[in-house]
N, C-alpha and C positions, 0 to 999 in steps of 0.2 A: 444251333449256330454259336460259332465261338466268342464268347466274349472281350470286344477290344481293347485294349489297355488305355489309356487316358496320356496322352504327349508328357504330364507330369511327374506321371510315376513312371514311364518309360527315363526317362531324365533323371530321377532318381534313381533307381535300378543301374543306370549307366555309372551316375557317381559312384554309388557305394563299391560297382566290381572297380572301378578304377580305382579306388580310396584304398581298399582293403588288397589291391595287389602291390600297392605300392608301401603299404606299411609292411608284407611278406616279404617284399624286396630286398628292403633296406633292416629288417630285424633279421628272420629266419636265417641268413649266411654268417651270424654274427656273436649268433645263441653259444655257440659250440657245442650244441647236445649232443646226444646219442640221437642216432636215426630213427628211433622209435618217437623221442619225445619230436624232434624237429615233425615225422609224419602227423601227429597230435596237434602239434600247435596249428600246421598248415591248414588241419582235418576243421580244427575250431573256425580257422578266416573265414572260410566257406561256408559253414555254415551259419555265420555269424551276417555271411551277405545276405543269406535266404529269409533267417529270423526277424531279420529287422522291419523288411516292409512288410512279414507278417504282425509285428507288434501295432504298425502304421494303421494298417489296415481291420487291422480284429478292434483298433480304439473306435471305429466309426460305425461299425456294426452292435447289434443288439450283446448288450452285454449281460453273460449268463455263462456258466459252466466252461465248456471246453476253449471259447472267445476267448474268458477272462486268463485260462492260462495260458493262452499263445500269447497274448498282449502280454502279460507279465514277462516270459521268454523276451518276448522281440524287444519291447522295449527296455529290460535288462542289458540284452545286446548292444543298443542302441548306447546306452551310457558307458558300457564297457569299452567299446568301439572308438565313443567320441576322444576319452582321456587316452586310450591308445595311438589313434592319430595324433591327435595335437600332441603328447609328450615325442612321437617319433619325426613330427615336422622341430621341434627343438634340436628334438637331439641330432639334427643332419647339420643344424643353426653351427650346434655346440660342436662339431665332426669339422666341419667347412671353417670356424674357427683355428680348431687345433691343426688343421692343413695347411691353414696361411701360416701360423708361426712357423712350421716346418718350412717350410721354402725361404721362409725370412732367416733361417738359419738356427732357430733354436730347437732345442732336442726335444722332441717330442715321441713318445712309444704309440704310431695311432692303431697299431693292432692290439693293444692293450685300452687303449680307449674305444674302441672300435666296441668289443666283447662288454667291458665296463656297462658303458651306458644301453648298449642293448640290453642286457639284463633290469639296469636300472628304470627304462621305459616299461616294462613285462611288470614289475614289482611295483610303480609308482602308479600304472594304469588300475590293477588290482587292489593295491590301499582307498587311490582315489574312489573306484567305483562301493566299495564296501563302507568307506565311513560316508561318500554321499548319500546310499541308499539308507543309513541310520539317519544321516539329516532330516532327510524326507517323509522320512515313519514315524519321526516323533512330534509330540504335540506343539504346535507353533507355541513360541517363546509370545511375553506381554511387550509390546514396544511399550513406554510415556512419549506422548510430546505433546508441549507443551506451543500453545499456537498464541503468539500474542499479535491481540487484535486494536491497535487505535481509538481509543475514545472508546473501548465497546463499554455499556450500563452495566453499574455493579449488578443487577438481576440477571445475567448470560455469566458474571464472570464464573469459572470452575464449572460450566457444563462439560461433560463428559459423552463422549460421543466415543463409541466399540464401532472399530471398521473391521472387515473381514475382506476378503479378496483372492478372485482366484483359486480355489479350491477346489475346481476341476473333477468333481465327481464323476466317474466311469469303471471303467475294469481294474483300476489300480485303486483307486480310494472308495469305500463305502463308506454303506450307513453308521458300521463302527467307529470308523475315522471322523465323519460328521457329528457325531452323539459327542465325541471328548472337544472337537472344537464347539459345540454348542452350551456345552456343561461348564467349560472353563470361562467363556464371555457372558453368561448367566451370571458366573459367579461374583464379576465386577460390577454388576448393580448398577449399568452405562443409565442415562438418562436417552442417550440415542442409540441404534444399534442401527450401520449402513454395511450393504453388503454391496460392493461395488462391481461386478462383473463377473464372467468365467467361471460359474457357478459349476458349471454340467460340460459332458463332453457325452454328450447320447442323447436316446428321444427318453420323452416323459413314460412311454412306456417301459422301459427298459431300467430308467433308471428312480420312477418315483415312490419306490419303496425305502431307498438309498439317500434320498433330500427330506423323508418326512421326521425327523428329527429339530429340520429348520423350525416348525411349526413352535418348538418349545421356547423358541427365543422369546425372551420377552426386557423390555425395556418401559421405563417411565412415559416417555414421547413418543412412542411408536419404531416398527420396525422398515427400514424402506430399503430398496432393491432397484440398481440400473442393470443392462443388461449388458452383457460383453459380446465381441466379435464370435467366442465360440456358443454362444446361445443362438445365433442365428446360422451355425451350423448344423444346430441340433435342431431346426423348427423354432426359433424364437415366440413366434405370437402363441403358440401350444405353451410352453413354459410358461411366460407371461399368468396365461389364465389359470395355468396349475399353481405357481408360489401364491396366485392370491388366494385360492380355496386354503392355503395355509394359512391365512391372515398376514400375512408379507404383504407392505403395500410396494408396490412397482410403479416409479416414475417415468413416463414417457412423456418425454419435453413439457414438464409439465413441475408445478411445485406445491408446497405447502405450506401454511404461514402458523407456526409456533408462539402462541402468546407467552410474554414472560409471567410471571406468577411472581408476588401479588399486579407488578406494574404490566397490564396489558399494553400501554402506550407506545412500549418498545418491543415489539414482536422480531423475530427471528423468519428469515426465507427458508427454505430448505426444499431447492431446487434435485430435477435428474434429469437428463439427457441420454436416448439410446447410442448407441455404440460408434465409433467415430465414424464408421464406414458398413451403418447399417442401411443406410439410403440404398448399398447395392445389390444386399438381398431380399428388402422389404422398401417397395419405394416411401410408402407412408409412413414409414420410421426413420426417416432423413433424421440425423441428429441435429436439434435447433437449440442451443442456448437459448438466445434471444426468446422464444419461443415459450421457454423454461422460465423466463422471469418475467412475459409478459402478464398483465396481469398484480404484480406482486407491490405491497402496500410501497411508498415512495421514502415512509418515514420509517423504515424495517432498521432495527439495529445493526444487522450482521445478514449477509447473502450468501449461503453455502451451496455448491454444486458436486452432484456426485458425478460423477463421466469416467466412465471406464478406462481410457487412455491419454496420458497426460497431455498429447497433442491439442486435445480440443480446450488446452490452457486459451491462444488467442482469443478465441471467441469467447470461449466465458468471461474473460477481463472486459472484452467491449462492452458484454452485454448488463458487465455492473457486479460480477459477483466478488465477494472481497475472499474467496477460501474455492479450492477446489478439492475435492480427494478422486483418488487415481489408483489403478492399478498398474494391471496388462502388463506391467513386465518384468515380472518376479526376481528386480533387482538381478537381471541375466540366470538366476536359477545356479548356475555351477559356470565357476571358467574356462574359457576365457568368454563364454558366449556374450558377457556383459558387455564386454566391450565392442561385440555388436548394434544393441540395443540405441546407440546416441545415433546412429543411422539412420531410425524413423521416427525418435521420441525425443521431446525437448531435455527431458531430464529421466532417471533412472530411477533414482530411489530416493527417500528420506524428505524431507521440508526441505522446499525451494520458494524463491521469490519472483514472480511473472510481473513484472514492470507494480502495479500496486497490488498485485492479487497473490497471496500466499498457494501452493499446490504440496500437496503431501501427496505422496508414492509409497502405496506399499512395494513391499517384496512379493506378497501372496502367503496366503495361509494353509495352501496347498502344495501341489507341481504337476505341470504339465510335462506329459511325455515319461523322459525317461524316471525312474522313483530317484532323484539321485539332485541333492544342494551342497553346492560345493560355493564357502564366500559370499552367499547371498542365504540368511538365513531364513524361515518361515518366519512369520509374525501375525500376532491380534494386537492391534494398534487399538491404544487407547488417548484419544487426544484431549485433551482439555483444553478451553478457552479463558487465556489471561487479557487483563488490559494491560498496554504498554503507550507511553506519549507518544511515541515514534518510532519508527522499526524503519531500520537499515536494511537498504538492498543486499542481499548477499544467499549465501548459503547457511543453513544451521543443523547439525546434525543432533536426534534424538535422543533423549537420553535413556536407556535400558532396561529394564528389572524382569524378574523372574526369568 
């Protein structure tokens, strides 16, 4: 019996042939090639429609030999595709522009702009997708930032805390990739090491040869782990039990309380919360701040919450935490998709201010989908804690090295 497609990849399938006949549309009459390269270029849309929901689809399946090159194809396609639509939705912007001047009377050659920018779309799709795909392959850069905290006890000040995030291990990234992120945040000697979500993109069978590198982390206070929306893609409560056989501890609405050294008197929280909207594939995994701090001493210096997406800012604030870290949305990954991003999430990227609660947003230390960062770079955040009297609402952006 034949197997039925799913209303959403039918839906997808519809976009992409509509997407990609309309970028043939409005390029291919414009190129001026020879009829050899025009058949070439058309020969590429097509197949480029085919490739992609193979990339889609080989990401969710067991990943191994001939999976992982289709996914690498499709989802190549996929980046390649993206910067070729959106520079050819401009360049119609920039076309329909150069039209109105025309009419208004000024000289315009638009079948010399016309040629122009098609070629320029074909060229800028191509740079884009080639320097993204180098973004993406190299080792996340070190963020600093610096998080100043209120009254906190000189015994917290200058702890150091290594986030990782999103790193989306499957058919595009391994164990190799994993081993240089794990060897580099080793090498800064964090007092904490959190890894905040979107760990994996496959089952623990498939891919825990490829995460056991995590094991080597190691920090002074322990290493801890929330889980992200794509771990309960993958079987979350399976994961879960696998990162702990690695000695990964994994918070589930749940916390831990950090004595300072030598002064125990001012203990540190160090909350986690599952995933914003894991209630809907795991009902007992409802994400509950409150839940996260219930429980936690009253006279704690400092209340830090790891939650994978910066949405569940509100509730962490109610529920008392004065620091949140975040992921989930890899600072939009490449343009302009960021500027999708503020559509479901309070904030993107960088240190931000939630009414009294600070929130840090990585970028991610990996990528999702296609291999390709374009304006949103990887990072291993390393944040410290300073004291300050008073901290102004506002924005603060981080300061950089390596």
């Amino acid at each position: 019996m034949a197997r039925r497609l799913s209303p959403f990849l039918v839906r997808f399938l519809a976009i992409g042939v509509l997407a990609h006949a309309y970028v043939g549309v409005r390029l291919l009459p414009d190129l001026a090639w020879p009829a050899w390269a025009l058949v070439a270029t058309a020969s590429y849309l097509i197949a480029s429609v085919v490739l992609i929901p193979q990339g889609m689809l080989r990401r969710a399946t067991q990943a191994h030999g001939t999976n992982d090159i289709r996914a690498w194809i499709g989802l190549l396609a996929m980046g390649a595709f993206s910067s070729l639509f959106v520079l050819t939705v401009l360049r119609d912007l920039v076309l329909l522009g150069a039209w109105a001047a025309q009419v208004m009377g000024w000289e315009v050659a638009l079948t010399t702009w016309r040629r122009v920018t098609a070629w320029a779309v074909v060229v800028g799709a191509a740079l884009a997708t080639l320097v993204g795909l180098v973004n993406a392959r190299r080792l996340a850069r070190v963020v600093d930032v610096s998080v100043p905290i209120a009254g906190l006890p000189a015994a917290w000040q200058g702890l150091s805390i290594v986030q990782i995030s999103d790193i989306h291990v499957g058919p595009t990234i391994k164990r190799a990739y994993v081993q240089r992120i794990v060897d580099r945040v080793n090498a800064l000697a964090p007092d904490v090491i959190v890894i905040t979500g979107d760990l994996v993109d496959g089952s623990v069978a498939a891919l825990a040869a490829h995460v056991a590198p995590l094991a080597q982390l190691h920090a002074r206070r322990g290493v801890y782990v929330v889980t992200g929306n794509h771990e309960y893609y993958s079987d979350a409560p399976a994961w879960v039990a696998h990162l702990r056989t690695l000695g990964l501890t994994v918070l589930m609405n749940e916390h831990v309380v950090l004595d300072a050294m030598p002064d125990a008197a001012v203990p540190l929280v160090l909350g986690g919360v599952t995933d914003y909207n894991a209630g809907q594939h795991v009902a007992s995994h409802a994400s509950d701040p409150a839940q996260a701090m219930a429980g936690a001493p009253a006279h704690a210096a400092l209340r830090i919450l790891l939650a994978h997406q910066p949405r569940s800012a509100p509730a962490a604030a109610a529920a008392g935490f004065d620091l949140q870290l975040s992921g989930h949305t890899h600072g939009g990954q490449f343009l302009p998709w960021g500027w999708f991003v503020t559509l479901q999430q309070p904030y993107v990227a960088g240190l931000r201010r939630h009414g009294a609660m600070w929130v840090y947003i990585s970028r991610g230390t990996g990528y999702w989908g296609p291999p390709k960062r374009l304006g949103a770079p990887s990072e291993i955040t390393r944040l410290r804690l300073s004291a300050a009297p008073g901290v102004p609402s506002g924005a603060v952006s981080p300061a950089c090295s390596r």
